[in-house]
N, C-alpha and C positions, 0 to 999 in steps of 0.2 A: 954406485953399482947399478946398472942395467935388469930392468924388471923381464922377468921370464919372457913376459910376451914380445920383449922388444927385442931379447937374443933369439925368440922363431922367428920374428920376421926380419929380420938383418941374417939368418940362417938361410932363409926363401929368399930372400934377395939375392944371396950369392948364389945360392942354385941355378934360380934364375938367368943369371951373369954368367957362369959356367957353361949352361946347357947353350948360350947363346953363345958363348966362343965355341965349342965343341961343334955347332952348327956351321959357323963359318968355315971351321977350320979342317971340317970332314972329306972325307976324298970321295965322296959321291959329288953328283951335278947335284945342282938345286932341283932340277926335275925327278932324282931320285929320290932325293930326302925329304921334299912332301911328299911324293907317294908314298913311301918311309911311315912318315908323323901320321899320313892320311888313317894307312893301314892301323897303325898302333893305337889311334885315337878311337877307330870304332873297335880295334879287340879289348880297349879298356873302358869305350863307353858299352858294350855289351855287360863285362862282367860287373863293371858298378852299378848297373840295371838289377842285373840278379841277383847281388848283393843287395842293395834299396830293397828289394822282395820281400828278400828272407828275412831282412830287418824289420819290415816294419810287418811281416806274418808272426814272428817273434813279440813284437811290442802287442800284437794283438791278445798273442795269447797269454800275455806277462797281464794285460790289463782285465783279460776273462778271470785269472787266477785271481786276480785281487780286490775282483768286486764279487765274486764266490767269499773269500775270506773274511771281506765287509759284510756282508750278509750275512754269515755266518758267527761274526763278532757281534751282528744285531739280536740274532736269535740268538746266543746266550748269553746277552745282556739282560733283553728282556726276560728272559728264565728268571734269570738271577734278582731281578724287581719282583719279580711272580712269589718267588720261593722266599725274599725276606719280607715280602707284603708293604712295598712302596708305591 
C-alpha cells in the first residue's frame, strides 16, 4: 500500500502531465498562452503575497498571545510558591 505522501505526489505529477497536455493541446498560439501563464502567474503571485502577510501578521500575534499567557502562568505560579511558602 502506497504511503500518503507518495499518493500526493504521483497526484502532482499527473497534474503536472495534464496541464502539460492541456498546454499543447490549447487553441491559442504559444504567444498567447504565455502571455496567458504570464498574466496568471503575477495575479497569483500578488495574492500569495498578501496571503504570506496575513499569515505570518497572524502568527505574530498567535505568538504576542502566548507569551502574555507564559507570563501570565509565571505570575501565578510564583503566587502560588508565595502563598504555600516554598
Amino acid at each position: 500500500m502506497a504511503k500518503n505522501g507518495e499518493k500526493w505526489l504521483w497526484f502532482f505529477i499527473g497534474a503536472a502531465l495534464g496541464a502539460g497536455v492541456g498546454l499543447l493541446y490549447a487553441p491559442q498560439s504559444g504567444e498567447e498562452t504565455r502571455r496567458y501563464l504570464r498574466k496568471k502567474a503575477v495575479d497569483v503571485g500578488g495574492t500569495l503575497s498578501e496571503t504570506g502577510e496575513r499569515v505570518l501578521e497572524k502568527g505574530r500575534d498567535i505568538y504576542k498571545k502566548g507569551a502574555q499567557v507564559a507570563s501570565e502562568a509565571a505570575d501565578l505560579l510564583e503566587r502560588g510558591r508565595k502563598a504555600v511558602g516554598v
